[in-house]
Backbone as a chain_set.jsonl record, in Angstrom:
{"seq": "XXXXXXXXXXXXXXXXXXXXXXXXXXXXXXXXXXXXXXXXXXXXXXXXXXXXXXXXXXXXXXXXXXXXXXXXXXXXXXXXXXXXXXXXXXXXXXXXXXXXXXXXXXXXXXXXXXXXXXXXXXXXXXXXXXXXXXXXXXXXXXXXXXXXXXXXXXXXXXXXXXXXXXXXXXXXX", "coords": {"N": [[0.835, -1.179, 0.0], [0.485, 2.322, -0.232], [2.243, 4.873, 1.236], [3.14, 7.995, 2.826], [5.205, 10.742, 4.096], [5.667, 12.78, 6.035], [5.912, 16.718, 7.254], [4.216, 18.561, 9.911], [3.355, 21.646, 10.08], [3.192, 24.278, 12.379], [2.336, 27.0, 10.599], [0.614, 25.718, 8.323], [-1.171, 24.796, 10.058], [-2.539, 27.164, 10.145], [-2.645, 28.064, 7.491], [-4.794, 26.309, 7.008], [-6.915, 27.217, 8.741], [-7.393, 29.403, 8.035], [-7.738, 29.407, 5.323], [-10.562, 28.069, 5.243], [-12.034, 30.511, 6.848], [-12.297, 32.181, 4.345], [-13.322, 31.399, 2.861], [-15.631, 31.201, 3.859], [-18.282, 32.92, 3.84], [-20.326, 34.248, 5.908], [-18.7, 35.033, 7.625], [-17.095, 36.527, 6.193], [-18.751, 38.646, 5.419], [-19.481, 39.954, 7.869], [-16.715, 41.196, 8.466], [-16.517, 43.016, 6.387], [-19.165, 44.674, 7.059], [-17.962, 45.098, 9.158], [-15.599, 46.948, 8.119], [-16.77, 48.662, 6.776], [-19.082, 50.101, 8.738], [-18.216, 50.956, 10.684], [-16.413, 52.982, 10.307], [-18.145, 54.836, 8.439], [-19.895, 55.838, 10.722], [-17.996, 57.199, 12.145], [-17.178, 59.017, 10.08], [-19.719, 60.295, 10.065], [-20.345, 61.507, 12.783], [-17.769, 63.198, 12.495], [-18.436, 64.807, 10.036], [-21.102, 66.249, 11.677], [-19.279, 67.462, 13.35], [-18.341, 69.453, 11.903], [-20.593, 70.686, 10.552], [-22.363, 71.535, 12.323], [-20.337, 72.926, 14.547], [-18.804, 74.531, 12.753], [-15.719, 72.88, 13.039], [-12.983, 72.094, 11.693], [-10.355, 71.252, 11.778], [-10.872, 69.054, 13.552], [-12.708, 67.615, 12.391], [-11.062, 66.508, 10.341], [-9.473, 65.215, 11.448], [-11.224, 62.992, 12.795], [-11.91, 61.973, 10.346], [-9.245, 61.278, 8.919], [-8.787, 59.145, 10.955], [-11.18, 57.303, 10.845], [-10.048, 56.552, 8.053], [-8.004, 55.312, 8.501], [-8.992, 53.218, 10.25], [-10.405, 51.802, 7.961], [-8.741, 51.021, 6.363], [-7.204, 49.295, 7.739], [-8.512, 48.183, 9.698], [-8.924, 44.835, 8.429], [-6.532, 43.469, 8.62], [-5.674, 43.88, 11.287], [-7.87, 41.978, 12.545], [-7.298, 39.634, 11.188], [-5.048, 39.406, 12.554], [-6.026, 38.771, 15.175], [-7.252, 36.649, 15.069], [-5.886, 34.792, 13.987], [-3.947, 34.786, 16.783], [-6.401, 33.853, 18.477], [-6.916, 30.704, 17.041], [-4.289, 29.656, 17.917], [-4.708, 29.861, 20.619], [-7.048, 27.9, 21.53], [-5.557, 25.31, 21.154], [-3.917, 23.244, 23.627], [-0.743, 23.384, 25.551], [0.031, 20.584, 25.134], [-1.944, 19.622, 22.97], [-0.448, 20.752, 20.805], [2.356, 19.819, 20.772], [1.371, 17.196, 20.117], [0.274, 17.254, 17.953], [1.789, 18.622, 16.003], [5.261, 18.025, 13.614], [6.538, 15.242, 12.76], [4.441, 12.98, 10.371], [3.241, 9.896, 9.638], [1.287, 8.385, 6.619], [-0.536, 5.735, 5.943], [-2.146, 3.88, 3.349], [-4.673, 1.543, 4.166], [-6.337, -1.173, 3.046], [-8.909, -0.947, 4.343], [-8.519, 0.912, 5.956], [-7.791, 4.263, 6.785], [-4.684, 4.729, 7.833], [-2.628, 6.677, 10.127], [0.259, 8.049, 11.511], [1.656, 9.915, 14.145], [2.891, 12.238, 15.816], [1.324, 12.201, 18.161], [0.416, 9.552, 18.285], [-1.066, 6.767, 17.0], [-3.981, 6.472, 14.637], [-6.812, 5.408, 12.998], [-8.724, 5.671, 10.576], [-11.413, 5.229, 8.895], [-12.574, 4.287, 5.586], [-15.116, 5.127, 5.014], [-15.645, 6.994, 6.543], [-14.408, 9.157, 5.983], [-14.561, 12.256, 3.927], [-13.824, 13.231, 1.491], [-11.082, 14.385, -0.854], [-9.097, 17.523, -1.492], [-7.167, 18.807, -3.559], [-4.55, 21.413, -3.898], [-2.659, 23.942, -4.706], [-0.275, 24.206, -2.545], [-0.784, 22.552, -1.003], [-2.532, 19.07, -0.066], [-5.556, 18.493, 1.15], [-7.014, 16.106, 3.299], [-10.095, 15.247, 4.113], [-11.786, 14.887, 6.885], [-13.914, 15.372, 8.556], [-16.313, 18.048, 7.907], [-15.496, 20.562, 8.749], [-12.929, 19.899, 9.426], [-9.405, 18.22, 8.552], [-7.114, 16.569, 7.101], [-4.395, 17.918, 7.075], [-1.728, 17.924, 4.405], [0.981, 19.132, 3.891], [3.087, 20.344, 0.75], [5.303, 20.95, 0.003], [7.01, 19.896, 2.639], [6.766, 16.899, 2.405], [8.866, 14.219, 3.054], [8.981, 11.176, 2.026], [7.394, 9.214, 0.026], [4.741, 9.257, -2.859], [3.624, 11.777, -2.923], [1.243, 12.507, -5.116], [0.646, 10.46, -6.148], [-0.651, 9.201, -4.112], [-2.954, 10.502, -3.05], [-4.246, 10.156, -5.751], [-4.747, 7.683, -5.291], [-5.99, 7.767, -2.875], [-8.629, 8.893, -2.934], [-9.719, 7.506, -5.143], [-10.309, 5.17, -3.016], [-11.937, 6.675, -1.12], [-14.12, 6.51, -2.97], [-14.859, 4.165, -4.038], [-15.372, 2.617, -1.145], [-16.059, 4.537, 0.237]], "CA": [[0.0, 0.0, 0.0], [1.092, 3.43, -0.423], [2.704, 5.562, 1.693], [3.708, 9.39, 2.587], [5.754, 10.801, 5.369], [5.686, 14.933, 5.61], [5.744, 17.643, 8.918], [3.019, 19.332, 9.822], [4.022, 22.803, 11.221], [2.086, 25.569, 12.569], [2.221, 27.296, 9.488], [-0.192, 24.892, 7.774], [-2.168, 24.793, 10.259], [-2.68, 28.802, 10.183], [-3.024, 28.507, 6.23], [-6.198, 25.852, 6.394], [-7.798, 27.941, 9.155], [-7.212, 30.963, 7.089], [-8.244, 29.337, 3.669], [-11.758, 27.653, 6.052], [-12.326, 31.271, 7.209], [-11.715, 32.95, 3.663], [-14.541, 30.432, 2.346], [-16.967, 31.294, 5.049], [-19.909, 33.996, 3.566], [-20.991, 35.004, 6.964], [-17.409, 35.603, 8.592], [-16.702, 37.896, 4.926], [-20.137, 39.832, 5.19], [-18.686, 40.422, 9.382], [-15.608, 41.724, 8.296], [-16.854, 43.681, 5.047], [-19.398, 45.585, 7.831], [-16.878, 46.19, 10.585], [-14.749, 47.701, 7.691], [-17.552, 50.048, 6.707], [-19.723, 50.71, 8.998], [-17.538, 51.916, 12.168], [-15.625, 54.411, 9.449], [-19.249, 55.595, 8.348], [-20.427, 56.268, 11.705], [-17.207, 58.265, 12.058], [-17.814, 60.219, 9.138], [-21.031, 61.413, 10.356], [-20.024, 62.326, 13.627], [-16.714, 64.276, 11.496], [-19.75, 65.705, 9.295], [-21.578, 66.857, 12.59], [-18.704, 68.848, 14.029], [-17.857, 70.436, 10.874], [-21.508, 71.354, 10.212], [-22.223, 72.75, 13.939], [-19.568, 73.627, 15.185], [-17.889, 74.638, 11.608], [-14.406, 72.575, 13.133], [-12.029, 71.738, 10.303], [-9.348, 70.459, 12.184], [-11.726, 67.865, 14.559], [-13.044, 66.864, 11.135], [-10.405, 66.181, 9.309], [-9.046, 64.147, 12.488], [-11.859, 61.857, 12.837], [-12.116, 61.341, 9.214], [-8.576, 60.276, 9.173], [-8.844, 57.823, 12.071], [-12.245, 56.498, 10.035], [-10.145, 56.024, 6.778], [-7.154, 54.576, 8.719], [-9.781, 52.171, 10.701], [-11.024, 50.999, 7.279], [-7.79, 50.006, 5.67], [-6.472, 48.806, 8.802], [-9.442, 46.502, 10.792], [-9.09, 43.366, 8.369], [-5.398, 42.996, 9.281], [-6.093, 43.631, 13.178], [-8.81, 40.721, 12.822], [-6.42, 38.564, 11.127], [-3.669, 38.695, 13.58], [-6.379, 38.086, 16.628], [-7.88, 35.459, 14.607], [-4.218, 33.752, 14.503], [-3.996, 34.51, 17.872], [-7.571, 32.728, 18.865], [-6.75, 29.779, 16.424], [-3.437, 29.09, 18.812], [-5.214, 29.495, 22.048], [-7.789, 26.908, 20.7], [-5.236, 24.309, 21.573], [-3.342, 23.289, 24.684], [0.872, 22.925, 24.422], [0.381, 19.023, 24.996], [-2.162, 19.451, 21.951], [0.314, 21.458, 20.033], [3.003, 18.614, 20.743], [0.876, 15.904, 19.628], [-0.318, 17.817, 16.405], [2.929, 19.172, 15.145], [5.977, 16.86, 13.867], [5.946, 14.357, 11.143], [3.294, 12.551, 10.066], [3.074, 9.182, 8.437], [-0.146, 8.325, 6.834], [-0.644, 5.011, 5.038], [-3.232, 3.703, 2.679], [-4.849, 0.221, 3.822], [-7.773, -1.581, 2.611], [-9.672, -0.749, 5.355], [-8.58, 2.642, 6.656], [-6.489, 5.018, 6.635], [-3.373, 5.085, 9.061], [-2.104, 7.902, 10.664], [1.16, 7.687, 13.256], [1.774, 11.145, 14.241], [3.675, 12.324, 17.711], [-0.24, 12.042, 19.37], [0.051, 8.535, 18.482], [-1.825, 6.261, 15.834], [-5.495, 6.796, 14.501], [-7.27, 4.558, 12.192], [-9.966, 6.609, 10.267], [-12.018, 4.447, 8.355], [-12.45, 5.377, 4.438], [-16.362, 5.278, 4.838], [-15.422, 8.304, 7.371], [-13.669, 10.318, 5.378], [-15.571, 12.94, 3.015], [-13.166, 13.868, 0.327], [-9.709, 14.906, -0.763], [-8.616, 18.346, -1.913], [-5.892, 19.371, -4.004], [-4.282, 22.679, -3.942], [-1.358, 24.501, -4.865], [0.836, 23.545, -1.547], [-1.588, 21.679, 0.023], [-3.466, 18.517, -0.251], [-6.312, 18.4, 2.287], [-8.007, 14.804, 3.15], [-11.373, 15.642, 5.056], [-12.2, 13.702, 7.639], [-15.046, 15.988, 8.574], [-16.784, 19.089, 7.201], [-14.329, 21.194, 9.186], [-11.384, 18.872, 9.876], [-8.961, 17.453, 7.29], [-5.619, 15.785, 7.486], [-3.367, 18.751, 5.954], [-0.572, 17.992, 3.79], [1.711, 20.601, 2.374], [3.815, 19.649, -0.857], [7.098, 21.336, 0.572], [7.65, 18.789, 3.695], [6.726, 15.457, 1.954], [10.082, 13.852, 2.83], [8.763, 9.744, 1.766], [6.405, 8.843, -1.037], [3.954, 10.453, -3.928], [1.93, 12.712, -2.951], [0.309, 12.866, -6.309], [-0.435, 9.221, -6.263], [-1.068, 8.945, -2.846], [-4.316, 11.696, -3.356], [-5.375, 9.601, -6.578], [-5.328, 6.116, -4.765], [-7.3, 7.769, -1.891], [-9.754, 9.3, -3.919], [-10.207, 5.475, -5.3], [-10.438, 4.411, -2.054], [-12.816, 7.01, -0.495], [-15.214, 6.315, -3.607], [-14.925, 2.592, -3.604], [-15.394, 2.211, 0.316], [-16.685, 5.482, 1.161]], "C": [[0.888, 1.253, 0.0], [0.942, 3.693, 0.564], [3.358, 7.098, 2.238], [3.97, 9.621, 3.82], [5.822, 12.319, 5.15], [5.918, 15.176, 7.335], [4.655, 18.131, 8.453], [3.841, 20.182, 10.999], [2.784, 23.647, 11.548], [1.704, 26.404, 11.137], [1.139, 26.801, 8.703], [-1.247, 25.047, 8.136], [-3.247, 26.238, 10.218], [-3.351, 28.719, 8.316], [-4.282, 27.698, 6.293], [-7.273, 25.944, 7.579], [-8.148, 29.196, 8.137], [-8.391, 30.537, 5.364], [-10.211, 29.055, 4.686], [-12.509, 29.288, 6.082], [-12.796, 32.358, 5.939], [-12.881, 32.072, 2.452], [-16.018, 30.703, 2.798], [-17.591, 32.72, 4.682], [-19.533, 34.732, 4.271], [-20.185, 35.995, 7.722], [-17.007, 36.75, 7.867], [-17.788, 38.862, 5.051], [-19.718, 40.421, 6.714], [-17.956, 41.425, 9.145], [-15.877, 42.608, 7.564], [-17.768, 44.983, 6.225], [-18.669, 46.147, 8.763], [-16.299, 47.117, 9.721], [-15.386, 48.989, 6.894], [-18.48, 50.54, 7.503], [-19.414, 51.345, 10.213], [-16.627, 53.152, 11.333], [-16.866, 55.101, 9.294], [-19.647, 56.532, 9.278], [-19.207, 57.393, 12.368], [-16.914, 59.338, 11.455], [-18.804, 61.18, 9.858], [-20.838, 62.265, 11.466], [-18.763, 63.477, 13.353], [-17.939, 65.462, 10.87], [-20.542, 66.672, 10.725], [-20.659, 68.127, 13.253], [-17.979, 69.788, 12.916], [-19.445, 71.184, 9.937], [-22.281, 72.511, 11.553], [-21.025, 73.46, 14.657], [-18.827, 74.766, 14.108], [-16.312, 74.262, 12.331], [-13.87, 71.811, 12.549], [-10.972, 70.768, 10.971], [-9.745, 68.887, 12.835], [-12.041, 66.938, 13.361], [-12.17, 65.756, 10.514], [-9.117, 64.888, 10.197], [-9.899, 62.965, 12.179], [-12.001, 61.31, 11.192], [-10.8, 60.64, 8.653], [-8.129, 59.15, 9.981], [-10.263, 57.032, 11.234], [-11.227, 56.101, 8.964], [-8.952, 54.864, 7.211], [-7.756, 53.276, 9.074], [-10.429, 51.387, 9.557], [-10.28, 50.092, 6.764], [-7.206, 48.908, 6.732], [-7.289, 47.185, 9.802], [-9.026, 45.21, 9.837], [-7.415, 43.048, 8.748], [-5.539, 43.015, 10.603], [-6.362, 42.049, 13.238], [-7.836, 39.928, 12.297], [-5.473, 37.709, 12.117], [-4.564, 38.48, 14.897], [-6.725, 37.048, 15.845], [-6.625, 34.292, 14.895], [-4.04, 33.288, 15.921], [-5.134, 33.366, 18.58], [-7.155, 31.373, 18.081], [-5.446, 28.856, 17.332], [-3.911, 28.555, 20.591], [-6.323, 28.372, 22.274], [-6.972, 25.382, 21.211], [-4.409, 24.313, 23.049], [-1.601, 22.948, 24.244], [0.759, 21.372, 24.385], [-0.508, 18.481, 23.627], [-1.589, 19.452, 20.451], [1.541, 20.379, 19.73], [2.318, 17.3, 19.78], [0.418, 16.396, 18.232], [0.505, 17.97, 15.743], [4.014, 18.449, 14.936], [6.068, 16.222, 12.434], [5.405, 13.071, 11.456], [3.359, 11.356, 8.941], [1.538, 8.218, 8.115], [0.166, 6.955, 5.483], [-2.0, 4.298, 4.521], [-3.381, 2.1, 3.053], [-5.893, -0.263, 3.36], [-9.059, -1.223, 3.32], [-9.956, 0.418, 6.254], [-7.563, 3.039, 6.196], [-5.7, 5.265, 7.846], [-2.574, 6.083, 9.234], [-1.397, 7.435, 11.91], [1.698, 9.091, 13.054], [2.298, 11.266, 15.489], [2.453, 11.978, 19.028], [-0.324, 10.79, 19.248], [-0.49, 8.296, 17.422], [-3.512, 6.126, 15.584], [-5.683, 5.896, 12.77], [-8.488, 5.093, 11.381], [-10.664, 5.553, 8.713], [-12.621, 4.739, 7.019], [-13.746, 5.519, 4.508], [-16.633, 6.607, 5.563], [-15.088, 9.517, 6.527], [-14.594, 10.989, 3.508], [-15.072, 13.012, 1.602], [-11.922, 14.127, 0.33], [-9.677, 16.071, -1.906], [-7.338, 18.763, -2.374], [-5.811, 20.912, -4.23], [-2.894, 22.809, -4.378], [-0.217, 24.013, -4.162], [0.085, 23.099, -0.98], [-2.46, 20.173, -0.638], [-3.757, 18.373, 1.423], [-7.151, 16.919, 2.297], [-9.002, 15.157, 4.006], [-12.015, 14.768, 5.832], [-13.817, 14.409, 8.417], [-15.39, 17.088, 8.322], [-15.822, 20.097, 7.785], [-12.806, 21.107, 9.539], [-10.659, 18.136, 8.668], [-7.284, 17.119, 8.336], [-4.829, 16.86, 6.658], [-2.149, 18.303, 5.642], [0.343, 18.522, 3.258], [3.198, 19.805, 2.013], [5.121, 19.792, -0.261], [7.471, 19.882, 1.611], [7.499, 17.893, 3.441], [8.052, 14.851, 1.706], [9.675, 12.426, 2.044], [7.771, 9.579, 0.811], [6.095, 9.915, -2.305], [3.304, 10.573, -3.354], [1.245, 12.49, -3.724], [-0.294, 11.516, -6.475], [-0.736, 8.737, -5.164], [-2.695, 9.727, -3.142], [-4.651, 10.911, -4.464], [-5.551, 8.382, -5.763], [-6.263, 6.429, -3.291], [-8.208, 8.249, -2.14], [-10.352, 8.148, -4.263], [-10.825, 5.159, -4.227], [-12.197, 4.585, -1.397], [-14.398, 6.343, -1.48], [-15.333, 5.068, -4.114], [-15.886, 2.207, -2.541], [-16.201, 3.293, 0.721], [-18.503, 5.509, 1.235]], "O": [[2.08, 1.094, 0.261], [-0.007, 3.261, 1.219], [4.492, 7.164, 1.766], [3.352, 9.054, 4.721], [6.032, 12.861, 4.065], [6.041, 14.38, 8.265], [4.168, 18.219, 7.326], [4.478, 19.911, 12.017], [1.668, 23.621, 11.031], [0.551, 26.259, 10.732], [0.532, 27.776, 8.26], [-2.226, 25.318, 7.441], [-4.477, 26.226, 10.259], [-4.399, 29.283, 8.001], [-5.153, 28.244, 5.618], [-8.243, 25.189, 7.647], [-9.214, 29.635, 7.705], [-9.273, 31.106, 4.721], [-10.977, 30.018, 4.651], [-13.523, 29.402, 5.394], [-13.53, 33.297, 6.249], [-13.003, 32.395, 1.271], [-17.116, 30.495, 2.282], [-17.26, 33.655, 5.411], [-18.764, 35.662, 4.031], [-20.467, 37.083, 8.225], [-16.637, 37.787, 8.418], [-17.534, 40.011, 4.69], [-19.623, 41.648, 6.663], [-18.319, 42.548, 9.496], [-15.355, 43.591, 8.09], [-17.242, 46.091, 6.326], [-18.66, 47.317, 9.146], [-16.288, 48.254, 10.191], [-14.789, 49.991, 6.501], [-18.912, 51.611, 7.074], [-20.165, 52.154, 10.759], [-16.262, 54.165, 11.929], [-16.91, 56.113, 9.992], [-19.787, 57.728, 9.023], [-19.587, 58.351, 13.041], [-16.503, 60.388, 11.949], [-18.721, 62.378, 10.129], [-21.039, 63.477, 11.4], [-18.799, 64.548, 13.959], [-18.164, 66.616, 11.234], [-20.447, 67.895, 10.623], [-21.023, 69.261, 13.563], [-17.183, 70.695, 13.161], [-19.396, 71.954, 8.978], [-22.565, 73.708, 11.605], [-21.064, 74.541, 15.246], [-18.324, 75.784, 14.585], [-15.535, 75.215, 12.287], [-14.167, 70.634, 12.757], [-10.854, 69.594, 10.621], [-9.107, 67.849, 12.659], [-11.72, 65.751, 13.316], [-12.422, 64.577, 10.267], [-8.303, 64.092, 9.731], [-9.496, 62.052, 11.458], [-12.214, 60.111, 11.012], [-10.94, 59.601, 8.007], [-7.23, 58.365, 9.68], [-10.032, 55.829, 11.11], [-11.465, 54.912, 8.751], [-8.831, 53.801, 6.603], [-7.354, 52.258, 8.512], [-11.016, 50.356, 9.885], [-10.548, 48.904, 6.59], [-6.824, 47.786, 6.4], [-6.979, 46.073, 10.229], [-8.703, 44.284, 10.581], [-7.345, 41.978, 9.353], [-5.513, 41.898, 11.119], [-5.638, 41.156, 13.679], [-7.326, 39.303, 13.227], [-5.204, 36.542, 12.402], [-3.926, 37.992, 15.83], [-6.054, 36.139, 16.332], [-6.514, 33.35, 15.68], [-3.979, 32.132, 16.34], [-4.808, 32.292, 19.087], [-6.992, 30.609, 19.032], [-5.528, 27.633, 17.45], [-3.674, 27.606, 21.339], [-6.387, 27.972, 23.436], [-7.655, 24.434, 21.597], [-4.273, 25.406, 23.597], [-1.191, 22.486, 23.18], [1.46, 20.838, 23.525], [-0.227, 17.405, 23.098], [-1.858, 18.788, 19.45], [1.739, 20.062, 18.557], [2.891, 16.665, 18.894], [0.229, 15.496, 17.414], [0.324, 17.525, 14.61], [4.268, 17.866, 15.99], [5.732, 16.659, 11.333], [5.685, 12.295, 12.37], [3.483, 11.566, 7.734], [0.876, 7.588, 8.94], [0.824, 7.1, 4.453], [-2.914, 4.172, 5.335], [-2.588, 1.303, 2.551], [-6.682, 0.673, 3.23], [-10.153, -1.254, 2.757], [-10.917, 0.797, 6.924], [-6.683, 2.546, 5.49], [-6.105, 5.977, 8.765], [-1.751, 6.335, 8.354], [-1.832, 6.825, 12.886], [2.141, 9.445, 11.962], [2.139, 10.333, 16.276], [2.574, 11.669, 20.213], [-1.163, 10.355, 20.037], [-0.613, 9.232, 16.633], [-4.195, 5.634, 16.482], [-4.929, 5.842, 11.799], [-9.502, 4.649, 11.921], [-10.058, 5.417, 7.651], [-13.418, 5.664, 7.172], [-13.909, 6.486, 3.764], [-17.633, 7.279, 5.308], [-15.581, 10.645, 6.559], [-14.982, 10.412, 2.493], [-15.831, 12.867, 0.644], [-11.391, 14.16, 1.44], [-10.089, 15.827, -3.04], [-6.458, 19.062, -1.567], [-6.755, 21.582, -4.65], [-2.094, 21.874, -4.398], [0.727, 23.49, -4.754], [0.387, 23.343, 0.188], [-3.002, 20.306, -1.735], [-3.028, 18.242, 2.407], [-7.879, 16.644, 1.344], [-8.442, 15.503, 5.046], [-12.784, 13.922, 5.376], [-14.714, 13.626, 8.729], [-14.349, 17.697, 8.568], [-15.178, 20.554, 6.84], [-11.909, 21.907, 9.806], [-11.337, 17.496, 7.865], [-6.75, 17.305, 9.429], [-4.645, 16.582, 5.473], [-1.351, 18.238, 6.577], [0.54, 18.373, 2.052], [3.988, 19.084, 2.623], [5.904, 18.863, -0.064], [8.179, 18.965, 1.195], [8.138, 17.23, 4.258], [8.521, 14.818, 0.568], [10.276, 12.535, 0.975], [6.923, 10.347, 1.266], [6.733, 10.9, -2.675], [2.375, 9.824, -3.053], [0.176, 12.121, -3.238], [-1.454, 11.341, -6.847], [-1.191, 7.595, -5.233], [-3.535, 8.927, -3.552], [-5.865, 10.767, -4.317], [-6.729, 8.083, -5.567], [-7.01, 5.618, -2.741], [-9.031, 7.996, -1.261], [-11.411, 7.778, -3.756], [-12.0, 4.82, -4.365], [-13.117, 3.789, -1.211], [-15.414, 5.88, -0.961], [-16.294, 5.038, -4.883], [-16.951, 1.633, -2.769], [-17.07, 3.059, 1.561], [-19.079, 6.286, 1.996]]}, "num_chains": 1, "name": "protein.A"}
């Protein structure tokens, strides 16, 4: 049976929260209002003290703290998002997650021995496999995948590892 041996670093795991998040509608329509409608509401109150009061300078303040706050919030949210995505695990999670990873193809499941130990995921379990650019993703549930990135694959094919589990999943699955 085939074989592949890779690391999984933090890095990875940051890019298939990021890509998850960057997919997600609801989280983009979030972000899209924070980034206009707290500048707006700064406008108006800018507009207010430059229509009552006539003050130019107050204005022209708050309307550059609104334009800075527009370009500026989706990077903020990024780097807490990073942040929340780390605190999310514990360090003995972080240990057992990060490392290298060997995942082999058997008739019956799929094998995973990773620093957390060995997991047996059963191909009728598993949803799908994604190819990407530096990544292949195997999905073990609608939010969860087995990430792979192309760079650290020290042992096997990738490329025919991802077609023979594709086979597999839609065989067995």
């Amino acid at each position: 049976m085939l074989e592949i041996e890779y690391e999984f670093r933090e890095k990875d795991l940051l890019h298939f929260n990021e890509l998850r998040l960057a997919n997600d509608r609801e989280l983009q329509k979030k972000i899209r209002q924070n980034r206009l409608f707290v500048p707006g509401v700064m406008l108006a109150i800018g507009m207010f003290y430059y229509v009552y009061y006539v003050d130019m300078m107050t204005t022209a303040y708050i309307t550059l703290l609104a334009i800075v706050w527009g370009l500026s919030s989706p990077y903020f949210m990024k780097m807490d998002m990073r942040r929340q995505f780390f605190n999310k695990y514990t360090e003995a999670e972080k240990k057992a997650m990060f490392g290298i990873h060997n995942l082999t193809i058997e008739p019956e499941c799929l094998l995973e021995k990773s620093p957390g130990g060995k997991h047996k995921t059963p191909w009728a379990e598993i949803l799908r496999v994604e190819k990407h650019k530096e990544y292949v993703f195997i999905y073990v549930d609608i939010d969860a995948a087995l990430v792979i990135p192309r760079e650290t694959v020290s042992k096997g094919d990738l490329k025919a590892f991802a077609k023979q589990a594709e086979g597999m999943i839609e065989r067995l699955g």
